[in-house]
Backbone and ligand atoms as CSV (ligand in chain L), in Angstrom:
chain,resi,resn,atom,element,x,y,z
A,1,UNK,N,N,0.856,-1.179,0.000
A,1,UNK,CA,C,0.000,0.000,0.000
A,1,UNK,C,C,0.895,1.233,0.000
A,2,UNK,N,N,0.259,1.801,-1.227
A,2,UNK,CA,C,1.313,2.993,-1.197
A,2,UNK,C,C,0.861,4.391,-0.522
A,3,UNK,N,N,1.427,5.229,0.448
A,3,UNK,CA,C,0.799,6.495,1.159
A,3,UNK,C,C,1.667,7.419,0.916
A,4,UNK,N,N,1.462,8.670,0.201
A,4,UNK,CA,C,1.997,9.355,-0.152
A,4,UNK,C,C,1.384,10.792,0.596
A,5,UNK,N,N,2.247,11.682,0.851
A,5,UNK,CA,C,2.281,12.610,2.270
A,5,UNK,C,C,2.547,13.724,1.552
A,6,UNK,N,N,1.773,14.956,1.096
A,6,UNK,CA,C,2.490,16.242,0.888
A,6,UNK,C,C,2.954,17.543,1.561
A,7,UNK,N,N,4.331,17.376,1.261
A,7,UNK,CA,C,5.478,18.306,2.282
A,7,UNK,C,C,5.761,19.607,1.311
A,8,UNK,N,N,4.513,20.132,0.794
A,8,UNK,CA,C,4.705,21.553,0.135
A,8,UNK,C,C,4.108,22.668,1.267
A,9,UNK,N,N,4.232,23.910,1.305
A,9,UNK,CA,C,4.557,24.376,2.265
A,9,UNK,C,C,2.909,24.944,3.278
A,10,UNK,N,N,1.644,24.326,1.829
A,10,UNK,CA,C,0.495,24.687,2.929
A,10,UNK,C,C,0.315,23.468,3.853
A,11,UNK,N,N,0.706,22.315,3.250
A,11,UNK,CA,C,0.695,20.810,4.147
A,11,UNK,C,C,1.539,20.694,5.226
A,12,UNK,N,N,2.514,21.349,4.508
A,12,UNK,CA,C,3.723,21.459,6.044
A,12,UNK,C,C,2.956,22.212,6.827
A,13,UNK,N,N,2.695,22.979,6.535
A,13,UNK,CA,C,2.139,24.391,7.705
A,13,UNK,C,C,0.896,23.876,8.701
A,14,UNK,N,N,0.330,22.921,8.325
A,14,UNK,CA,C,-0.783,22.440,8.588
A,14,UNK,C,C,-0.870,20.999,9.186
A,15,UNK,N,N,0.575,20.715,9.323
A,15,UNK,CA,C,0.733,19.027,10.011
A,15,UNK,C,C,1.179,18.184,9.558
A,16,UNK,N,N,1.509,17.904,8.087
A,16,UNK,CA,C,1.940,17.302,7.143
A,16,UNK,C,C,3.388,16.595,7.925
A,17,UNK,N,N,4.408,16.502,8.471
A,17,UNK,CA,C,5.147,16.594,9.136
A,17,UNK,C,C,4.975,15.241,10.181
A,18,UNK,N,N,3.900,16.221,11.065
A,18,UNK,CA,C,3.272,14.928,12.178
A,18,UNK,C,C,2.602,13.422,11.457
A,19,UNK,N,N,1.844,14.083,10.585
A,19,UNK,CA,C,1.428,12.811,9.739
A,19,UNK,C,C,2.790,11.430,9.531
A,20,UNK,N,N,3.965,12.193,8.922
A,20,UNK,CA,C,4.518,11.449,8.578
A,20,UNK,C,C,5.441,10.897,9.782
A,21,UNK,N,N,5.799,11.472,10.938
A,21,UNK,CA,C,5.951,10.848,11.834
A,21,UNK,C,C,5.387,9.265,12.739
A,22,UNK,N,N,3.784,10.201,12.204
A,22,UNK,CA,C,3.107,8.829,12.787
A,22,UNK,C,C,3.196,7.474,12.061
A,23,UNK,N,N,3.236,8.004,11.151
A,23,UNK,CA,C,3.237,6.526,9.739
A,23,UNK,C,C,4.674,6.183,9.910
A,24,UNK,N,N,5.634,7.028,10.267
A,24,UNK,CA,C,7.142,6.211,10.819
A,24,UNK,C,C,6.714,5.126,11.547
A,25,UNK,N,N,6.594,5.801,13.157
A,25,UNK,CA,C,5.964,4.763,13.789
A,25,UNK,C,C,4.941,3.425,13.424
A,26,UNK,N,N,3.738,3.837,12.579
A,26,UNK,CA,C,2.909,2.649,12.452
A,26,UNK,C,C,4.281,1.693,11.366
A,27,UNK,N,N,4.787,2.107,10.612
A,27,UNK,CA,C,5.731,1.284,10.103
A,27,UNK,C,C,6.163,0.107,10.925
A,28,UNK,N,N,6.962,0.896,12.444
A,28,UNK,CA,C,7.553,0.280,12.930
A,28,UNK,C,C,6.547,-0.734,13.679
A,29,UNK,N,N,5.532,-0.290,14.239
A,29,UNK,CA,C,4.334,-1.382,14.913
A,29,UNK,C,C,4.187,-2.240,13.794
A,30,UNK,N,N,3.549,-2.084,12.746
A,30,UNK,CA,C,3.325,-3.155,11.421
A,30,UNK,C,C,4.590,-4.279,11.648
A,31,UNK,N,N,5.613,-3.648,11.261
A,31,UNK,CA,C,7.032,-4.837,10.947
A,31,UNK,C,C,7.347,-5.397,12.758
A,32,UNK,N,N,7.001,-5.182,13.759
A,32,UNK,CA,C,7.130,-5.721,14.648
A,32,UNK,C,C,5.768,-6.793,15.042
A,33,UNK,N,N,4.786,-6.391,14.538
A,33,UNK,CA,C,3.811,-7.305,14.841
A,33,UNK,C,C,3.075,-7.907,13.783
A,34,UNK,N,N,3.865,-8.360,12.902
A,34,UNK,CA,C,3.555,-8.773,11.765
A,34,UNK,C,C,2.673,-9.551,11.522
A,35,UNK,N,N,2.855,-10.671,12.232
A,35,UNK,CA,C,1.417,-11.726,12.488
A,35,UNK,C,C,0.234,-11.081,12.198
A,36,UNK,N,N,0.237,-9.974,12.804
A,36,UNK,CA,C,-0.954,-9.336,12.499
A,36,UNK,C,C,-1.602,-8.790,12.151
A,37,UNK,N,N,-0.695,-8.399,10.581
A,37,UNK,CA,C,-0.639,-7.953,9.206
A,37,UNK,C,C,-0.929,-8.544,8.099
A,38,UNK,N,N,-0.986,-7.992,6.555
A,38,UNK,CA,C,-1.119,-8.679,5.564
A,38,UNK,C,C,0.554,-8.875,5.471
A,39,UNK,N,N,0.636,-9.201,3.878
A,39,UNK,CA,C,2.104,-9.177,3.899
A,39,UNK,C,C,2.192,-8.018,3.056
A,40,UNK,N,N,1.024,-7.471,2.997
A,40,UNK,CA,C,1.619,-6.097,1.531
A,40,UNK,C,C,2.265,-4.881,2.639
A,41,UNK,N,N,3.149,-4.237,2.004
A,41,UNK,CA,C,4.060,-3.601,2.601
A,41,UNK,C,C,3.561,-2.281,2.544
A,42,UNK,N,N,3.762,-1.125,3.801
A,42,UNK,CA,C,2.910,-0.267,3.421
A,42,UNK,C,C,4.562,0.792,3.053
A,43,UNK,N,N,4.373,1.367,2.041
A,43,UNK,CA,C,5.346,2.541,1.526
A,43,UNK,C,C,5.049,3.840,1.693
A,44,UNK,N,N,5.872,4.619,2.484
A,44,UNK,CA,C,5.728,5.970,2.935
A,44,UNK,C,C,6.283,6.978,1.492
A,45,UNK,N,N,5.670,7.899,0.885
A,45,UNK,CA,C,6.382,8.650,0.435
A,45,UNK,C,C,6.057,10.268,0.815
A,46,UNK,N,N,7.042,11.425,0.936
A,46,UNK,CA,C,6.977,12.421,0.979
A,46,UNK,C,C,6.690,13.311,-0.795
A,47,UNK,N,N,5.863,13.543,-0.893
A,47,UNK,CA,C,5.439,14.740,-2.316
A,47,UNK,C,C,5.603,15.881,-2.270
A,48,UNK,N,N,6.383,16.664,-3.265
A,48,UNK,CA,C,5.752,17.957,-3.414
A,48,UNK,C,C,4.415,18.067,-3.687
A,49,UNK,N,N,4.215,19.497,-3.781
A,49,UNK,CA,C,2.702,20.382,-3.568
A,49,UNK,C,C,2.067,19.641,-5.148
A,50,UNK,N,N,1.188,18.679,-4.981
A,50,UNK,CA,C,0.209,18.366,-6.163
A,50,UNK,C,C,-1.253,19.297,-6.922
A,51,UNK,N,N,-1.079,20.762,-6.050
A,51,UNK,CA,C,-1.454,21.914,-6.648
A,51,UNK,C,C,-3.141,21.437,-6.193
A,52,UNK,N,N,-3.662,20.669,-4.909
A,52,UNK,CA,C,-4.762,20.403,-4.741
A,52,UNK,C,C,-4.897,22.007,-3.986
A,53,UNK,N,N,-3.881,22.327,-3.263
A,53,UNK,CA,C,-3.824,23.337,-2.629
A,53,UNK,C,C,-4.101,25.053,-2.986
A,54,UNK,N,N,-4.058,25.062,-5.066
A,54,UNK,CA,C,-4.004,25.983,-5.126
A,54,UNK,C,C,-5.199,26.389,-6.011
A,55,UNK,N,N,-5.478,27.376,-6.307
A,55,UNK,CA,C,-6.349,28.000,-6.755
A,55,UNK,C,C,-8.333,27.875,-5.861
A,56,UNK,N,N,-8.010,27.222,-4.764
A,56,UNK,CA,C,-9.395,27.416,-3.757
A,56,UNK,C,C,-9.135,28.058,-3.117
A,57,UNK,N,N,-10.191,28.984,-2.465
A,57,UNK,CA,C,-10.624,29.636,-1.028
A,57,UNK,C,C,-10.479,28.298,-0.194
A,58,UNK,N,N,-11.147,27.172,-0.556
A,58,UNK,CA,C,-11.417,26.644,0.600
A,58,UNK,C,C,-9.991,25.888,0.862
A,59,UNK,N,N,-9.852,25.625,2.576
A,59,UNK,CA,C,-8.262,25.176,2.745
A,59,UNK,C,C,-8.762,23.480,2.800
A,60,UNK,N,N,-7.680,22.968,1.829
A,60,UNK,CA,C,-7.801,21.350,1.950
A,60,UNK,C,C,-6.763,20.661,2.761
A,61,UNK,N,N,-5.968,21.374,3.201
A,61,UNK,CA,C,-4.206,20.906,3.165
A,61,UNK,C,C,-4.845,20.604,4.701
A,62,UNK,N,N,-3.543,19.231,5.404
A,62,UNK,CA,C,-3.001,18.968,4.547
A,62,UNK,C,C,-3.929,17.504,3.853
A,63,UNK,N,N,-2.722,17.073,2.774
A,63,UNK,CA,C,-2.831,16.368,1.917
A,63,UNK,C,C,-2.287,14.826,1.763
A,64,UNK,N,N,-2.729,13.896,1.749
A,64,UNK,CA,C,-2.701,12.596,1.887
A,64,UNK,C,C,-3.167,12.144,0.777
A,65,UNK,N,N,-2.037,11.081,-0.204
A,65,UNK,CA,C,-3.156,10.100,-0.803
A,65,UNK,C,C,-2.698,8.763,-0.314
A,66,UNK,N,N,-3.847,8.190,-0.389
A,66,UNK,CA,C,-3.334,6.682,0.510
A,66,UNK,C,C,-3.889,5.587,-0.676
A,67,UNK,N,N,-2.953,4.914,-0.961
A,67,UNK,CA,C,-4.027,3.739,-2.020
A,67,UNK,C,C,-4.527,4.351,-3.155
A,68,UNK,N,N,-4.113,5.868,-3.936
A,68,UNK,CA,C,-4.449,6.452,-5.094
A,68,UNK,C,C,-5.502,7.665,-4.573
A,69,UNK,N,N,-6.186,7.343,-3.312
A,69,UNK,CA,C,-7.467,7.713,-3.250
A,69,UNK,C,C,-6.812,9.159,-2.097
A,70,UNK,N,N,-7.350,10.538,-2.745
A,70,UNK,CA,C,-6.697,11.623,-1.951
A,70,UNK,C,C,-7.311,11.778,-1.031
A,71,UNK,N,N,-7.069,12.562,0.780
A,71,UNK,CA,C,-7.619,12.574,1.495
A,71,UNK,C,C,-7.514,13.985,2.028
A,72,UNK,N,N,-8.581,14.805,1.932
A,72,UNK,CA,C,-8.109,16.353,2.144
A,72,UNK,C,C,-8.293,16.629,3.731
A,73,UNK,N,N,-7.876,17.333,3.935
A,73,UNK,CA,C,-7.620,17.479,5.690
A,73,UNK,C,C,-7.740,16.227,6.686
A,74,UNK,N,N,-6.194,16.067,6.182
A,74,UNK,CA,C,-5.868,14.816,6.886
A,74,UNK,C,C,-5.574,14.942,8.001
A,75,UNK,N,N,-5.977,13.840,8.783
A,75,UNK,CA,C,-5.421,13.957,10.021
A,75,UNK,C,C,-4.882,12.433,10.605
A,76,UNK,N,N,-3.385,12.710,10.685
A,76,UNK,CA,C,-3.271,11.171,11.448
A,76,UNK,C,C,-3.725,10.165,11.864
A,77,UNK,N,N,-4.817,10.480,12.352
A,77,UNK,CA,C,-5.574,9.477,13.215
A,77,UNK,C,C,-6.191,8.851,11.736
A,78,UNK,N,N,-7.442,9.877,10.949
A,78,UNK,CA,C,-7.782,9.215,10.132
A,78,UNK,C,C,-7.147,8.765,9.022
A,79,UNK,N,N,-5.759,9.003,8.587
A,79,UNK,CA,C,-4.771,8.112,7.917
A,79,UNK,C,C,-4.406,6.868,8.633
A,80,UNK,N,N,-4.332,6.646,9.535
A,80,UNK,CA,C,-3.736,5.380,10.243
A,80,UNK,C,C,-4.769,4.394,10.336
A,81,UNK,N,N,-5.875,4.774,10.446
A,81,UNK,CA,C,-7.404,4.193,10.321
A,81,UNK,C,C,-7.543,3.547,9.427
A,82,UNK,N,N,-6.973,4.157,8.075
A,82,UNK,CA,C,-7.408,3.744,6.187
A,82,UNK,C,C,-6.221,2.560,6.149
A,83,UNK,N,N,-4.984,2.824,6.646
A,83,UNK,CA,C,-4.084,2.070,6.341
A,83,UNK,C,C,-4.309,0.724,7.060
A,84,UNK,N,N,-4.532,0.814,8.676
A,84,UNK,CA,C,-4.677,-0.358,9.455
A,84,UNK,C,C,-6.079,-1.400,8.993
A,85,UNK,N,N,-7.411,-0.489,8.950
A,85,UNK,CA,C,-8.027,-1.271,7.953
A,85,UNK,C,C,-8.101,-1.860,6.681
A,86,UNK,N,N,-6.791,-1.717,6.092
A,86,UNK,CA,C,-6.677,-2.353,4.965
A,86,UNK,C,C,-5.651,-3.045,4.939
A,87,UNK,N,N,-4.287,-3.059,6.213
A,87,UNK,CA,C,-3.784,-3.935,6.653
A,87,UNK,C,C,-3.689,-5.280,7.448
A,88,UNK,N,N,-4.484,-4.702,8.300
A,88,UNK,CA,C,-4.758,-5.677,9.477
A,88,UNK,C,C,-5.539,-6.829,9.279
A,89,UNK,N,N,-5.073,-8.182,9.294
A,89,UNK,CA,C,-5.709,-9.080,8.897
A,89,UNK,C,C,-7.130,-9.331,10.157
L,1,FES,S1,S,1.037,22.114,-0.356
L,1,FES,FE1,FE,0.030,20.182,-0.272
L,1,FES,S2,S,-1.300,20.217,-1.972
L,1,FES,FE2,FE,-0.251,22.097,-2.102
């Protein structure tokens, strides 16, 4: 599962950062408790700004896509949610 994190500067400003901290960590819970995983591997990536950010009034950031599927005002908790339910056997 691929999760891709954007570190352009309204996502940064907005948590983007912490997000990816936490998904450090769930990394490390996943590969330590594996049993209780699938075997698909979950891949962290950091993005520049995919321009979801620009041209609205309304603020989306930050920005998450997890599995293709974008997630606008992300918040850790509910990223770790999408990933573990689609990990966790
Ligand atoms: S800074 Fe994240 S979408 Fe623009």
């Amino acid at each position: 599962m691929k999760v891709q994190v954007c570190v352009g500067s309204n996502c940064t400003l907005l948590g983007a950062m912490n997000i990816l901290d936490q998904l450090d960590d769930l990394q490390d819970i996943i590969s330590e408790n594996s049993d209780d995983y699938t075997e698909e591997v979950l891949e962290v990536e950091a993005i520049k700004c995919l321009g979801f950010c620009k041209g609205t009034e309304e603020k989306v950031a930050p920005i998450v896509v997890a599995d293709g599927e974008a997630m606008f005002h992300a918040t850790g908790q509910a990223v770790m949610e999408k990933i573990v339910n689609k990990l966790k056997k």
